[in-house]
CHARMM internal coordinates of N, CA and C (Angstrom, degrees):
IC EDIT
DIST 1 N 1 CA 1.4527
DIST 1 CA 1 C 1.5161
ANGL 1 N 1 CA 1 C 109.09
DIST 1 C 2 N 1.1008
ANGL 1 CA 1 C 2 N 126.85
DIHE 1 N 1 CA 1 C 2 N 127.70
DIST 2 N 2 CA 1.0612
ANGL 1 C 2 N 2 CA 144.96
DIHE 1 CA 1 C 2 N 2 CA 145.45
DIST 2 CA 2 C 1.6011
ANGL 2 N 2 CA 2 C 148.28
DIHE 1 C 2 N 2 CA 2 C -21.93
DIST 2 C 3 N 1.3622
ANGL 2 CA 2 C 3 N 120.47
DIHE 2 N 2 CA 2 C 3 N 83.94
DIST 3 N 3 CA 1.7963
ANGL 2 C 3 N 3 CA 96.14
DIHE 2 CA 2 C 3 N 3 CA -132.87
DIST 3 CA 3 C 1.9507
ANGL 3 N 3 CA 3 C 85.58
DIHE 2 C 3 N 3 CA 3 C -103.35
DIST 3 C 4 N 1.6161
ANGL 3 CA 3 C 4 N 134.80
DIHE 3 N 3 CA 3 C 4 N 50.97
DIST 4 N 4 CA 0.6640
ANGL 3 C 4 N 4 CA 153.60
DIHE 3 CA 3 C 4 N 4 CA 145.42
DIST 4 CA 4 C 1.4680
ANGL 4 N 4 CA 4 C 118.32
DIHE 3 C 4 N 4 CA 4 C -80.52
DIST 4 C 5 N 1.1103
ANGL 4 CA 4 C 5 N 104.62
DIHE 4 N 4 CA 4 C 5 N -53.31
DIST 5 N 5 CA 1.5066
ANGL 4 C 5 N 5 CA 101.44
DIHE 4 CA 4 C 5 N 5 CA 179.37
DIST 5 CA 5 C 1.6526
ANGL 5 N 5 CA 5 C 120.10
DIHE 4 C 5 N 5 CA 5 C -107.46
DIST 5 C 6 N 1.1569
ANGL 5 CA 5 C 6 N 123.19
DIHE 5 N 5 CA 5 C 6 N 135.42
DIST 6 N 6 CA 1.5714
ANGL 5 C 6 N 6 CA 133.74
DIHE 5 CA 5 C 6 N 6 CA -179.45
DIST 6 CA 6 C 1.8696
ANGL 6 N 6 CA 6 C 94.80
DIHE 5 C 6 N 6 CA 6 C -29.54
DIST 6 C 7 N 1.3262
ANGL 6 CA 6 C 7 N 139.03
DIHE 6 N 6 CA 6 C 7 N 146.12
DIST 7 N 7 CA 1.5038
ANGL 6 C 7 N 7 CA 130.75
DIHE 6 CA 6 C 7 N 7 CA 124.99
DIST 7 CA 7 C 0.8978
ANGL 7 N 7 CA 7 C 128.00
DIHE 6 C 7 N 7 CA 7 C -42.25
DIST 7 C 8 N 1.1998
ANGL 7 CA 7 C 8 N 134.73
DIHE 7 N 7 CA 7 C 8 N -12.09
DIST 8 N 8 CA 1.6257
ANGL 7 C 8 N 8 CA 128.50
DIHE 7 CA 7 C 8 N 8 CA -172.84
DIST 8 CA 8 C 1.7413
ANGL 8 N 8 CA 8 C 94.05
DIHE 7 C 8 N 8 CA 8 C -160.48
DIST 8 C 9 N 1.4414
ANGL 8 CA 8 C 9 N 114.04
DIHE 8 N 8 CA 8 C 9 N -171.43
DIST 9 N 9 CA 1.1214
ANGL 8 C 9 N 9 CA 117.30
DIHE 8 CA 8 C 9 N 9 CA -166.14
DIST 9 CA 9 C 2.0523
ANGL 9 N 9 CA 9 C 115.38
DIHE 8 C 9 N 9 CA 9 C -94.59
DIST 9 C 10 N 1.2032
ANGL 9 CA 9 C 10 N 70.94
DIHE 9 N 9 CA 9 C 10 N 178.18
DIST 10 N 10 CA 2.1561
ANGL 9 C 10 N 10 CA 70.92
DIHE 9 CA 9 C 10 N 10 CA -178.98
DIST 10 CA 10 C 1.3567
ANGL 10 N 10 CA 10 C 95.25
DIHE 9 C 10 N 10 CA 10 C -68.87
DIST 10 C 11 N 1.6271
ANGL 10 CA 10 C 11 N 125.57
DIHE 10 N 10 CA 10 C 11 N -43.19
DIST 11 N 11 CA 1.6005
ANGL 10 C 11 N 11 CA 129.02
DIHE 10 CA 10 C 11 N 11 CA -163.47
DIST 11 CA 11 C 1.8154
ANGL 11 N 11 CA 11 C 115.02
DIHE 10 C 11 N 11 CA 11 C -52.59
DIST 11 C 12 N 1.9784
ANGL 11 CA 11 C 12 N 78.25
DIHE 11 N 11 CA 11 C 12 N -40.98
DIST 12 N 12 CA 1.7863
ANGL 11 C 12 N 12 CA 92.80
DIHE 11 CA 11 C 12 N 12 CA -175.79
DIST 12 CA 12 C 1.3208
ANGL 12 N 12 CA 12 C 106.00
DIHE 11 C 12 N 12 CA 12 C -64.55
DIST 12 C 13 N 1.4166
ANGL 12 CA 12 C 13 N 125.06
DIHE 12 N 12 CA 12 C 13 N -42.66
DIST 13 N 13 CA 1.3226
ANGL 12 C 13 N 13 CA 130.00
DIHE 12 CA 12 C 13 N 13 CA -155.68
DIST 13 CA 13 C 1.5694
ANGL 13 N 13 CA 13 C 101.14
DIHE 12 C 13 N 13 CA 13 C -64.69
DIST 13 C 14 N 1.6453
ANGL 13 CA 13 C 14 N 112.52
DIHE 13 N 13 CA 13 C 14 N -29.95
DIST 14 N 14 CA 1.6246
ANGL 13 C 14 N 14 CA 119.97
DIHE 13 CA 13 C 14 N 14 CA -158.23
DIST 14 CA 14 C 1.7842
ANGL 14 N 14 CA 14 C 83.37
DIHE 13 C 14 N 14 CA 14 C -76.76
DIST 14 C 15 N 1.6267
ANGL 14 CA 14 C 15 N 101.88
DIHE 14 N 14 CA 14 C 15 N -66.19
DIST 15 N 15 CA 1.3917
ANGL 14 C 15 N 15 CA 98.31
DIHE 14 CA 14 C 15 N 15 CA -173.71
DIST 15 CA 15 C 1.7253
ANGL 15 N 15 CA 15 C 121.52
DIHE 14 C 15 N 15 CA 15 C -36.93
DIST 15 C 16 N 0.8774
ANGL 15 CA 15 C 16 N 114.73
DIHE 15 N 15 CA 15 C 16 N -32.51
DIST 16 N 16 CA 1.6700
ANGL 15 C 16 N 16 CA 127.59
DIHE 15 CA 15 C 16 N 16 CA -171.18
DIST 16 CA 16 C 1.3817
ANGL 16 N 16 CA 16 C 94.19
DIHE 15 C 16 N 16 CA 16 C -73.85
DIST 16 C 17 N 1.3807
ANGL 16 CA 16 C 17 N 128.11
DIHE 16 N 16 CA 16 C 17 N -88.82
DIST 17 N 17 CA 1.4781
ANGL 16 C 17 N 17 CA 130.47
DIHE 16 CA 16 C 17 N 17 CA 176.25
DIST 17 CA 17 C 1.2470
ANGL 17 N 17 CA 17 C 117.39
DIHE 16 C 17 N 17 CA 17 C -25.85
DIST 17 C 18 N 1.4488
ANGL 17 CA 17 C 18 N 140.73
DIHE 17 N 17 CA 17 C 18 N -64.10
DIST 18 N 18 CA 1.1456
ANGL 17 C 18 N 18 CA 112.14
DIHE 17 CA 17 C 18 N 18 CA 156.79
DIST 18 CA 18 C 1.7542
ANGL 18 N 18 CA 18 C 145.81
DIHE 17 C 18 N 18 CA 18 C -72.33
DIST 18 C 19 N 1.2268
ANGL 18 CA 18 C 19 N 110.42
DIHE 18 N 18 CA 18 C 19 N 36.11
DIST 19 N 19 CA 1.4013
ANGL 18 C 19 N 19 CA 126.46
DIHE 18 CA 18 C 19 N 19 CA -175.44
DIST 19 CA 19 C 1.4948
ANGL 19 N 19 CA 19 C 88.22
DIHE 18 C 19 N 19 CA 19 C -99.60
DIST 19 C 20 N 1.7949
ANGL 19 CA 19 C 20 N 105.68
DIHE 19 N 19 CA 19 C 20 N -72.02
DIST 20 N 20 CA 1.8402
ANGL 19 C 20 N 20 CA 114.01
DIHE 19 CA 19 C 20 N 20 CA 170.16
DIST 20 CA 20 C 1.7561
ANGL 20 N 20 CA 20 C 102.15
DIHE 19 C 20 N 20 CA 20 C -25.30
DIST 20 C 21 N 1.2927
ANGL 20 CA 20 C 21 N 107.60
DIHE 20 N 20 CA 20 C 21 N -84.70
DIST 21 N 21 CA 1.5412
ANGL 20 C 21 N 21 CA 121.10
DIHE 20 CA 20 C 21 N 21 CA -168.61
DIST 21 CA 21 C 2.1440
ANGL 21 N 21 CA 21 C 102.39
DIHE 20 C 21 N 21 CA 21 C -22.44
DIST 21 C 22 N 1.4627
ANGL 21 CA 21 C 22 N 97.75
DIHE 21 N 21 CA 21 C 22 N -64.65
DIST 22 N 22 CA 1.3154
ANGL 21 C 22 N 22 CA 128.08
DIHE 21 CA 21 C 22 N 22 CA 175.63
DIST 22 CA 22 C 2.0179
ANGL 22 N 22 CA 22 C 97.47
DIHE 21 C 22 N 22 CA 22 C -29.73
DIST 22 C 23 N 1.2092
ANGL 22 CA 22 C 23 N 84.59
DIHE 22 N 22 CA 22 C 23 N -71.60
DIST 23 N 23 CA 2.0373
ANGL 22 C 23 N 23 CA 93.83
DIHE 22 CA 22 C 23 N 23 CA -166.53
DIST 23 CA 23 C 1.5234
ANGL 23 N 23 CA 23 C 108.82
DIHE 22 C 23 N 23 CA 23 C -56.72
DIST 23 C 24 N 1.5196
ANGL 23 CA 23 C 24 N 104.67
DIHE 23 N 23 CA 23 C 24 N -46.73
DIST 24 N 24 CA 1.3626
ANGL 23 C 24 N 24 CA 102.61
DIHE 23 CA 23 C 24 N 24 CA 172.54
DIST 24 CA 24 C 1.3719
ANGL 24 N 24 CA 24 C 142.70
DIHE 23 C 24 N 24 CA 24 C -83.31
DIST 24 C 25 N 1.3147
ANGL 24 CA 24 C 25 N 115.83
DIHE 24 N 24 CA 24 C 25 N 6.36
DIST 25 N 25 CA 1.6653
ANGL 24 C 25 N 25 CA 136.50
DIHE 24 CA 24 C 25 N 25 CA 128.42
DIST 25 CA 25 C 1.2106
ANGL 25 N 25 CA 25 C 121.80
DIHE 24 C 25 N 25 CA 25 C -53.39
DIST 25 C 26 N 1.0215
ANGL 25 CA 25 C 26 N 110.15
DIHE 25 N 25 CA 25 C 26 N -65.69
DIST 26 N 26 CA 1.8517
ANGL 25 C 26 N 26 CA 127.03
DIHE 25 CA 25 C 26 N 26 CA 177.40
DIST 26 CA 26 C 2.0224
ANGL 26 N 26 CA 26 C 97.32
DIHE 25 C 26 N 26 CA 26 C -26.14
DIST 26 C 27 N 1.7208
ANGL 26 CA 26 C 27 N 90.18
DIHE 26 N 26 CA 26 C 27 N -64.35
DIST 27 N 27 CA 1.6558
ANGL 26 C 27 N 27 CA 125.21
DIHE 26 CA 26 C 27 N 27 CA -168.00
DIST 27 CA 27 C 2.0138
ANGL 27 N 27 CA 27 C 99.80
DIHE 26 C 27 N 27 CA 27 C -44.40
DIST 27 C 28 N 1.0221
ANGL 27 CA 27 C 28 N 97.55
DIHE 27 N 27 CA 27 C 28 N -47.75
DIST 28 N 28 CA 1.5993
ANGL 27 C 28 N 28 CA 106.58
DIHE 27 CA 27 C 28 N 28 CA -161.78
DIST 28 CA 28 C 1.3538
ANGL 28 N 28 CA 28 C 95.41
DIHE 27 C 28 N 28 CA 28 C -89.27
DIST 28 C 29 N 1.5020
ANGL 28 CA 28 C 29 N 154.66
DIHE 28 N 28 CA 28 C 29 N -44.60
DIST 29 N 29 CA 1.3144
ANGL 28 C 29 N 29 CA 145.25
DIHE 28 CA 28 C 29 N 29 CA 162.50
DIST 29 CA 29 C 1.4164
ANGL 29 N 29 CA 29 C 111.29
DIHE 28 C 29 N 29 CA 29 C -61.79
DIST 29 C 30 N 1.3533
ANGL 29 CA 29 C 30 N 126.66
DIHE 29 N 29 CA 29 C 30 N -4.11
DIST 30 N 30 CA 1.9040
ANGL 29 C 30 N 30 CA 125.48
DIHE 29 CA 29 C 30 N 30 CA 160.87
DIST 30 CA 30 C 1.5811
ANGL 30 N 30 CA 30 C 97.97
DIHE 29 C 30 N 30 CA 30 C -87.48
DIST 30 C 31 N 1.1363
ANGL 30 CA 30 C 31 N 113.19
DIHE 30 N 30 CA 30 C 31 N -24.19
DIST 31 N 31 CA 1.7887
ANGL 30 C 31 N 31 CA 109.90
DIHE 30 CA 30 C 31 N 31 CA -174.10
DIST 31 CA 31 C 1.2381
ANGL 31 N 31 CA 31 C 106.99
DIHE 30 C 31 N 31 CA 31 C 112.78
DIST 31 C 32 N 1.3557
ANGL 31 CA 31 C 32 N 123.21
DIHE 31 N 31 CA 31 C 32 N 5.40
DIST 32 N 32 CA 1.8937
ANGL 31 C 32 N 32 CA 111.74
DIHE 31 CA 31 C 32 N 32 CA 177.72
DIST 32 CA 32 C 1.2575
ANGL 32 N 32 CA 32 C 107.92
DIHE 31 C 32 N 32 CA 32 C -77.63
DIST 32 C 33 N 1.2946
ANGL 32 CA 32 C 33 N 109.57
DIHE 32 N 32 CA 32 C 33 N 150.96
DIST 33 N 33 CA 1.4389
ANGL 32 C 33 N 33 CA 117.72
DIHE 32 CA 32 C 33 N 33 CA -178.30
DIST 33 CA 33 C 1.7291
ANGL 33 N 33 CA 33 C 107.79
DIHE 32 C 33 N 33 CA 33 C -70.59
DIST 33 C 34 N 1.5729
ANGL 33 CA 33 C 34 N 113.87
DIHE 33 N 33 CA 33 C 34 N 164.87
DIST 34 N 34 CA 1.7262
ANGL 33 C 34 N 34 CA 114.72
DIHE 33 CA 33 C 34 N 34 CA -178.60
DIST 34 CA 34 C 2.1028
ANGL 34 N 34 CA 34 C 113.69
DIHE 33 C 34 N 34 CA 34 C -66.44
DIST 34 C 35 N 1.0630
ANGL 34 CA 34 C 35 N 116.90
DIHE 34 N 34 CA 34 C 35 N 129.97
DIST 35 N 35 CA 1.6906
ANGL 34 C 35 N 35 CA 94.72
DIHE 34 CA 34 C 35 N 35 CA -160.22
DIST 35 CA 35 C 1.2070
ANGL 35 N 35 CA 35 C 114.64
DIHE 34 C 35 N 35 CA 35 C -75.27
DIST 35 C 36 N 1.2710
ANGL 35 CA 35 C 36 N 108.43
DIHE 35 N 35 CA 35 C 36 N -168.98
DIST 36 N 36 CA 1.8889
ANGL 35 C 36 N 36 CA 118.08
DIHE 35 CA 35 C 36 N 36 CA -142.83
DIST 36 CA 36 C 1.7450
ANGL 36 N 36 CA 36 C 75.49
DIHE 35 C 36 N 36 CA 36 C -95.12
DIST 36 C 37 N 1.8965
ANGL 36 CA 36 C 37 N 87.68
DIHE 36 N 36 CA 36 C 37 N 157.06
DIST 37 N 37 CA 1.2793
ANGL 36 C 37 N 37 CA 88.90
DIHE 36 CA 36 C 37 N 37 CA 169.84
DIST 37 CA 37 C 1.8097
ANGL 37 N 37 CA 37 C 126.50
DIHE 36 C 37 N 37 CA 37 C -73.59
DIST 37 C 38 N 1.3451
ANGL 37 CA 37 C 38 N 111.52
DIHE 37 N 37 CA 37 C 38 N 7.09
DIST 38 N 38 CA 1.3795
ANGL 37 C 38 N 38 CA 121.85
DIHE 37 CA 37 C 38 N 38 CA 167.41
DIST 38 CA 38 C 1.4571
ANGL 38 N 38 CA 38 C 117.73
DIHE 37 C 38 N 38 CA 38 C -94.04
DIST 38 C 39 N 1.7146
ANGL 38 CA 38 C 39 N 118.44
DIHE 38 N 38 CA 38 C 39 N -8.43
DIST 39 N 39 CA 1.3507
ANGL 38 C 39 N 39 CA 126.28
DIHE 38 CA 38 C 39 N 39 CA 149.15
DIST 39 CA 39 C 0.9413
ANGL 39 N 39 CA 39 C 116.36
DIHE 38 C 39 N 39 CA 39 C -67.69
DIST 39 C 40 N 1.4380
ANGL 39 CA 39 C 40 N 144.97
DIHE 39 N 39 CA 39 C 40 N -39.79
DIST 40 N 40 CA 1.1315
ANGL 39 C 40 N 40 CA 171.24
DIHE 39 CA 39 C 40 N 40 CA -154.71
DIST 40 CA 40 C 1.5679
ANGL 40 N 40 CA 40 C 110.02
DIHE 39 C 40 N 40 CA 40 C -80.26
DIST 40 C 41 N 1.3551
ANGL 40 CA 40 C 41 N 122.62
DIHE 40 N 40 CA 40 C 41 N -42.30
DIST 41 N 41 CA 0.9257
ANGL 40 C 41 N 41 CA 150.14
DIHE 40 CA 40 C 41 N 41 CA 157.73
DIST 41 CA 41 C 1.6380
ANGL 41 N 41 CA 41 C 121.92
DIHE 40 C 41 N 41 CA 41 C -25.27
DIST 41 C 42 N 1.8270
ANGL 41 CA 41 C 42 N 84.25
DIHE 41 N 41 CA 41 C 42 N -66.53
DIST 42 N 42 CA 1.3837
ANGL 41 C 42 N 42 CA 108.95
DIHE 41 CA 41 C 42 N 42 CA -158.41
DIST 42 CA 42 C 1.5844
ANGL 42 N 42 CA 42 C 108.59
DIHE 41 C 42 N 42 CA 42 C -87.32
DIST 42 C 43 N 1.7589
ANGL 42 CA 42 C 43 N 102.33
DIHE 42 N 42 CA 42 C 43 N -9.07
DIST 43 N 43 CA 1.5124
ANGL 42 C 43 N 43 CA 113.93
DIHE 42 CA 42 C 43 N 43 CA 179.24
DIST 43 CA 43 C 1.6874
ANGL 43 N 43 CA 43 C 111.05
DIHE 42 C 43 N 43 CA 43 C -91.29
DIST 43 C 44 N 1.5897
ANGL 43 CA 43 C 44 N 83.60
DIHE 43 N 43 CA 43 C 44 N -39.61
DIST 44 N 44 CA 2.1233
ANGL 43 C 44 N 44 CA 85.14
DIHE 43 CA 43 C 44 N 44 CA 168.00
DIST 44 CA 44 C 1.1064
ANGL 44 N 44 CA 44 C 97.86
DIHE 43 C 44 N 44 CA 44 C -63.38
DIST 44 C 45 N 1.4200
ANGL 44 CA 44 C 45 N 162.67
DIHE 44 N 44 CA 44 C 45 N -66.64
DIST 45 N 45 CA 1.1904
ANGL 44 C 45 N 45 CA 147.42
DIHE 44 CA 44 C 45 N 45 CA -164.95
DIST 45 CA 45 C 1.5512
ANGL 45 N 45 CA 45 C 136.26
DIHE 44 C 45 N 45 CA 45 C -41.11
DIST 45 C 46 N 1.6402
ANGL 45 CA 45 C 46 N 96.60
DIHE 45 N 45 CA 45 C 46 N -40.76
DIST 46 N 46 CA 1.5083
ANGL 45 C 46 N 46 CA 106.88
DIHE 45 CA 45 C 46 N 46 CA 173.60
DIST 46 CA 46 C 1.5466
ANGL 46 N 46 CA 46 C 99.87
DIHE 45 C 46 N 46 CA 46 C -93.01
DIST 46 C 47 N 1.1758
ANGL 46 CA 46 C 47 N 140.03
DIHE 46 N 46 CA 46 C 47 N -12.04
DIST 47 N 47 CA 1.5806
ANGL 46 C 47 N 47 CA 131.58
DIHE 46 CA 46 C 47 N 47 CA 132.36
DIST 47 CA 47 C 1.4579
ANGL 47 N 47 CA 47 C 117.20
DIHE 46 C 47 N 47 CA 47 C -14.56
DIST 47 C 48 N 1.4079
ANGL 47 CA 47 C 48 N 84.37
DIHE 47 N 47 CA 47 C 48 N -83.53
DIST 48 N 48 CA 1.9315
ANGL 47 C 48 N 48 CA 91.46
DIHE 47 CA 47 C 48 N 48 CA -167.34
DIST 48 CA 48 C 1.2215
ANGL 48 N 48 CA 48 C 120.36
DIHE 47 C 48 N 48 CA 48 C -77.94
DIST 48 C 49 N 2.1780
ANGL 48 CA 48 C 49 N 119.35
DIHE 48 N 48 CA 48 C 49 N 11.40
DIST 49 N 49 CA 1.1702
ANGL 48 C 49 N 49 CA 124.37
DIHE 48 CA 48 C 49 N 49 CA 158.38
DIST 49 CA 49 C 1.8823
ANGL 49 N 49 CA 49 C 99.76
DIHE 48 C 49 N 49 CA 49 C 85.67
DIST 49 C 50 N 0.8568
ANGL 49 CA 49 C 50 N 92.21
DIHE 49 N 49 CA 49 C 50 N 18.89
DIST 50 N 50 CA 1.6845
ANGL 49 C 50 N 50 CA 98.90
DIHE 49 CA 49 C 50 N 50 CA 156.00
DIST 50 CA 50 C 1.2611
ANGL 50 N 50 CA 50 C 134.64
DIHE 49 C 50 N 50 CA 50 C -87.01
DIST 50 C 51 N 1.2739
ANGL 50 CA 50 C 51 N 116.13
DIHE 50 N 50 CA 50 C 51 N -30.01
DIST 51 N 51 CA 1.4382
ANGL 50 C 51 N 51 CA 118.68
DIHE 50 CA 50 C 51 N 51 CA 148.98
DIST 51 CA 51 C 1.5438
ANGL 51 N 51 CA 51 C 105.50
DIHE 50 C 51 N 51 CA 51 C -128.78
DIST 51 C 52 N 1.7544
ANGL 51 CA 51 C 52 N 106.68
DIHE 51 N 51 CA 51 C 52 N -177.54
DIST 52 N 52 CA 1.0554
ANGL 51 C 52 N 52 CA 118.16
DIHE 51 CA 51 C 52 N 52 CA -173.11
DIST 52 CA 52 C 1.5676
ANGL 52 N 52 CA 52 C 125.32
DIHE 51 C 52 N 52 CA 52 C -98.83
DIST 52 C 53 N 1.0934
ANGL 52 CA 52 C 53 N 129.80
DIHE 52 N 52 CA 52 C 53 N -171.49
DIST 53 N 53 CA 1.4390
ANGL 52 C 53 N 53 CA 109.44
DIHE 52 CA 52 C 53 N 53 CA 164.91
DIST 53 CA 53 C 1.0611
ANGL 53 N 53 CA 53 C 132.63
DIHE 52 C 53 N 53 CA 53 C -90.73
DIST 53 C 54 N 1.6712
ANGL 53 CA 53 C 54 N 111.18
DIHE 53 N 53 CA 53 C 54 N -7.74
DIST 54 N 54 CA 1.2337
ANGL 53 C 54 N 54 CA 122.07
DIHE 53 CA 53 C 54 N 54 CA 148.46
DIST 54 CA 54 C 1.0958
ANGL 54 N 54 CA 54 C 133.36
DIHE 53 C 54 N 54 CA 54 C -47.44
DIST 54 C 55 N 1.2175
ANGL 54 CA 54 C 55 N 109.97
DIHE 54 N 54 CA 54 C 55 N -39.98
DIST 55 N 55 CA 0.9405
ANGL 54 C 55 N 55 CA 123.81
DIHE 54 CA 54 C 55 N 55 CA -179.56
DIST 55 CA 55 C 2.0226
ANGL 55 N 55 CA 55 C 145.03
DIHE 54 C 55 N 55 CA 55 C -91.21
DIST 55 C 56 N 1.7858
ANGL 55 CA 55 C 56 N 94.44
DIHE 55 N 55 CA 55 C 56 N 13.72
DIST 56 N 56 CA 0.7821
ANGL 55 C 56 N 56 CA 102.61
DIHE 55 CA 55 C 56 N 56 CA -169.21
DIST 56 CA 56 C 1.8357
ANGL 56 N 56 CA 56 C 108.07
DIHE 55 C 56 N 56 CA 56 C -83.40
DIST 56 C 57 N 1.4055
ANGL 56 CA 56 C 57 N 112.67
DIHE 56 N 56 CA 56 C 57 N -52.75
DIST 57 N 57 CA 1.2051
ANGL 56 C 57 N 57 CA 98.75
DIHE 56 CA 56 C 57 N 57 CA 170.72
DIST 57 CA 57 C 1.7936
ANGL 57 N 57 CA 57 C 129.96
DIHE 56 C 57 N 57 CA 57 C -44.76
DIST 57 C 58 N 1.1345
ANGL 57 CA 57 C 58 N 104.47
DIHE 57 N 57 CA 57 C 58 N -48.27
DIST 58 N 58 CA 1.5925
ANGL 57 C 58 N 58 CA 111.14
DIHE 57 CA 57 C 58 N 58 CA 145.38
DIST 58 CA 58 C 1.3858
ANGL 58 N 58 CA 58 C 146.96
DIHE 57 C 58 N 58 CA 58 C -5.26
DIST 58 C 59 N 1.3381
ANGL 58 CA 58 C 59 N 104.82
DIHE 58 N 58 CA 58 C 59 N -53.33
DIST 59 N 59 CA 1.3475
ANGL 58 C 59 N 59 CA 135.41
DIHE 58 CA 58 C 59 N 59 CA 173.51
DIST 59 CA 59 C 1.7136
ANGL 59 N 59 CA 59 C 107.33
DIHE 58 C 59 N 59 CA 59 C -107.58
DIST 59 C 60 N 1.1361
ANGL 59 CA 59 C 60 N 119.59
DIHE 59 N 59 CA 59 C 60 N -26.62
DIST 60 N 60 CA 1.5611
ANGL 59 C 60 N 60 CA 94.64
DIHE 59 CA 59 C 60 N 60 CA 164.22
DIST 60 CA 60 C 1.6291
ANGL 60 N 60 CA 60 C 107.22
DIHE 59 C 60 N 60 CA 60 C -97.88
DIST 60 C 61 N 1.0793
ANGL 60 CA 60 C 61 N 133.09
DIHE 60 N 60 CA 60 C 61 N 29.87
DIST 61 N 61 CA 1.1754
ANGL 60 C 61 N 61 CA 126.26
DIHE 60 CA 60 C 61 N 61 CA 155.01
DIST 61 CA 61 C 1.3087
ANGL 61 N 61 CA 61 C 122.77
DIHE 60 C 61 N 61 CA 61 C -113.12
DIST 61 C 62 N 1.5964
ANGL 61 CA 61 C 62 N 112.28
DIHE 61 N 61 CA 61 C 62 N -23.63
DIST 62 N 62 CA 1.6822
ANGL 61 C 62 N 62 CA 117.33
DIHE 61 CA 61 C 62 N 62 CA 139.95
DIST 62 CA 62 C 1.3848
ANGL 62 N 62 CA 62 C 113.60
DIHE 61 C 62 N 62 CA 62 C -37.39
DIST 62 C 63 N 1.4475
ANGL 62 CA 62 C 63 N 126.28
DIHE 62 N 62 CA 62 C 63 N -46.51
DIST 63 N 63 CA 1.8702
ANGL 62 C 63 N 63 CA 108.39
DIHE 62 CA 62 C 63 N 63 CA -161.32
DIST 63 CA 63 C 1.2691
ANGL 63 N 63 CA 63 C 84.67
DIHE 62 C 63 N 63 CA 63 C -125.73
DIST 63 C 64 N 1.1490
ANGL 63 CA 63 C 64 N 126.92
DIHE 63 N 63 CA 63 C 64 N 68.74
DIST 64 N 64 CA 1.9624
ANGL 63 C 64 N 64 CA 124.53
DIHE 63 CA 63 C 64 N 64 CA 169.49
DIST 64 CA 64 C 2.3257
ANGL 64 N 64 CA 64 C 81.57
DIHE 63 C 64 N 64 CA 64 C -179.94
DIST 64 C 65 N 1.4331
ANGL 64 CA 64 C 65 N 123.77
DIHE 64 N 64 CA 64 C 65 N 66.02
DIST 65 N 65 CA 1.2178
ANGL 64 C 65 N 65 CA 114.24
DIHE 64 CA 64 C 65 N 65 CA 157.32
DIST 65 CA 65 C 1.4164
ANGL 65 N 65 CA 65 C 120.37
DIHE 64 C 65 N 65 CA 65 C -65.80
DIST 65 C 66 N 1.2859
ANGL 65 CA 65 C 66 N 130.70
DIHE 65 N 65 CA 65 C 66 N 137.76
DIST 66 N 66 CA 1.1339
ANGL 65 C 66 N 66 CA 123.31
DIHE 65 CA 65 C 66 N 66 CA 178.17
DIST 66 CA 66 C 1.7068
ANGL 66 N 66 CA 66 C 116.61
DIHE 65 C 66 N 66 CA 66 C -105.57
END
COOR INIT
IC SEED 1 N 1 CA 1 C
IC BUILD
């Protein structure tokens, strides 16, 4: 892959960012705290269409073993 060009589009990227924005409102009116910057991480990623949304729990349980 090509790290010149986005994976997905600018539209997707908007749609994606506010989905994140979306969850982590949701997150903070249940009482969760704002996430770690290694959540943060894993949300820029499905941003720029590197992973999926499937795949997000996924991947923070890859780098958070318990």
């Amino acid at each position: 892959m090509s790290h010149d060009r986005p994976a997905i589009s600018a539209d997707e990227m908007r749609r994606r960012r506010k989905h994140v924005e979306t969850a982590i409102a949701d997150s903070r009116i249940e009482g969760f705290p704002p996430p770690s910057p290694a959540e943060e991480e894993i949300y820029d990623a499905y941003i720029r269409g590197e992973i999926d949304a499937g795949d997000l729990v996924t991947e923070y349980k890859r780098r958070n073993p318990r």
